[in-house]
TISE-553730 format. One record per residue (C-alpha): residue number from 1; chain; x, y, z. Coordinates in pm, 1 decimal. Layout:
<nodes>
<node i="NUM" ch="A" u="X" v="Y" w="Z"/>
...
</nodes>
This chain:
<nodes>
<node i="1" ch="A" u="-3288.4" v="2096.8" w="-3358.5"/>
<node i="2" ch="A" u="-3134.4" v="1750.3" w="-3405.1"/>
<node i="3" ch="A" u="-2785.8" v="1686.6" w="-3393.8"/>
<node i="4" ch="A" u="-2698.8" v="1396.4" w="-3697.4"/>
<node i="5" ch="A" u="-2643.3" v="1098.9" w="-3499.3"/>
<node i="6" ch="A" u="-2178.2" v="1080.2" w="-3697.8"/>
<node i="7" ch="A" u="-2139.3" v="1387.5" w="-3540.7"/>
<node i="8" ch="A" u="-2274.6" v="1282.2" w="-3150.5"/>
<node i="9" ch="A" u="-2076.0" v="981.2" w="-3184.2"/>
<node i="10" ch="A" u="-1764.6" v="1220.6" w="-3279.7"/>
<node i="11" ch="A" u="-1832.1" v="1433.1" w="-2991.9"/>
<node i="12" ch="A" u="-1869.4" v="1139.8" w="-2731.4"/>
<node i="13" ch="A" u="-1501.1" v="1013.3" w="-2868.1"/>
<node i="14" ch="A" u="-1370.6" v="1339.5" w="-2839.5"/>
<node i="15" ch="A" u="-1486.1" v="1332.4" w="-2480.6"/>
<node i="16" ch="A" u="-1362.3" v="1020.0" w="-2419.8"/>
<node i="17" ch="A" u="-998.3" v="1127.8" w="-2552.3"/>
<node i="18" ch="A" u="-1030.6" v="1401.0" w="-2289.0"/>
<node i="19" ch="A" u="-1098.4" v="1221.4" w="-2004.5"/>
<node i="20" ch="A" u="-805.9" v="989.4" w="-2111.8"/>
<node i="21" ch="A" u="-547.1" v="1235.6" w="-2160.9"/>
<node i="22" ch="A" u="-669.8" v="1394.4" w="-1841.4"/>
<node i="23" ch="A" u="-620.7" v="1083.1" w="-1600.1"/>
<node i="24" ch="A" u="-295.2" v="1029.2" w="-1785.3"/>
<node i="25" ch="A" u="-167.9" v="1331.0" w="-1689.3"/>
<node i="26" ch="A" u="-278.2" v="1310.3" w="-1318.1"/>
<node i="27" ch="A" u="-123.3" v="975.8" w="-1309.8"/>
<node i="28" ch="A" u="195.9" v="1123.4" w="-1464.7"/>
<node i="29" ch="A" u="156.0" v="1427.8" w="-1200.9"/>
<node i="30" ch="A" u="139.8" v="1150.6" w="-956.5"/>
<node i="31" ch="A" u="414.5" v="992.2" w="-1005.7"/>
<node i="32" ch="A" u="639.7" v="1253.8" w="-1021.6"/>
<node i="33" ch="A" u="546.1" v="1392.0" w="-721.1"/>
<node i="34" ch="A" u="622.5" v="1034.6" w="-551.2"/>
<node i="35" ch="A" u="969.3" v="998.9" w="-711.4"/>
<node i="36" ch="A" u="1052.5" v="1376.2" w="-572.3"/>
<node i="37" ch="A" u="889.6" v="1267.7" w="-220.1"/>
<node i="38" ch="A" u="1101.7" v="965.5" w="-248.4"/>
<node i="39" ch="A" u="1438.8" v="1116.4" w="-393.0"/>
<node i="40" ch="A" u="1334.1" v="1426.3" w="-37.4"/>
<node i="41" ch="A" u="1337.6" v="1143.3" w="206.5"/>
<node i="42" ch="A" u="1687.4" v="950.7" w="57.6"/>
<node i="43" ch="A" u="1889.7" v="1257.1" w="90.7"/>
<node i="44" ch="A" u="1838.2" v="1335.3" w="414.2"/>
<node i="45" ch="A" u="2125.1" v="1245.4" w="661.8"/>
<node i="46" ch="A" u="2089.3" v="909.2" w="820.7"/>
<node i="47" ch="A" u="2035.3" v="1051.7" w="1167.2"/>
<node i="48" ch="A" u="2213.3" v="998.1" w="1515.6"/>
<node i="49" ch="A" u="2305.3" v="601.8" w="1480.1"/>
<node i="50" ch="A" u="2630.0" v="699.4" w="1372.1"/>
<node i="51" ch="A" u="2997.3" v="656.6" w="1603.8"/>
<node i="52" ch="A" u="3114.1" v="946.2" w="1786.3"/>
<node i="53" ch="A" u="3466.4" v="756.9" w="1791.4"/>
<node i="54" ch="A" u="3727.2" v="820.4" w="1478.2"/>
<node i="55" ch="A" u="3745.3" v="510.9" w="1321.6"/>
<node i="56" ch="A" u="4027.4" v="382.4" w="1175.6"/>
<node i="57" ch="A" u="4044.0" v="230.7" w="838.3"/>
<node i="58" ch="A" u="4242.0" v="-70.9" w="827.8"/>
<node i="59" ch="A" u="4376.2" v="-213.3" w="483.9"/>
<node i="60" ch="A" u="4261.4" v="-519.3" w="337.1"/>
<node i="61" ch="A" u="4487.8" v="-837.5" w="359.2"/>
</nodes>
């Protein structure tokens, strides 16, 4: 049996649509998961560089 030659063409673009829509939504997935990695590591505390003396704040002249 032999497929008419419009409707392989429609599948192969149909495939292709797939295969786009798939890598766009890994590279969406992607990124997300970078900007959540990234937003992780900027609220973390800034670690043990920090004065153990009180510091007083002294007004601006």
């Amino acid at each position: 049996m032999f497929a008419s030659p419009e409707l392989m063409l429609h599948l192969a673009h149909d495939r292709n649509r797939e295969m786009i829509a798939e890598a766009d939504r890994e590279r969406l997935l992607s990124s997300a998961r970078l900007a959540r990695r990234g937003r992780k590591v900027r609220s973390r505390p800034a670690g043990t560089l920090a004065s153990c003396e009180a510091t007083a704040v002294v007004p601006a002249r």
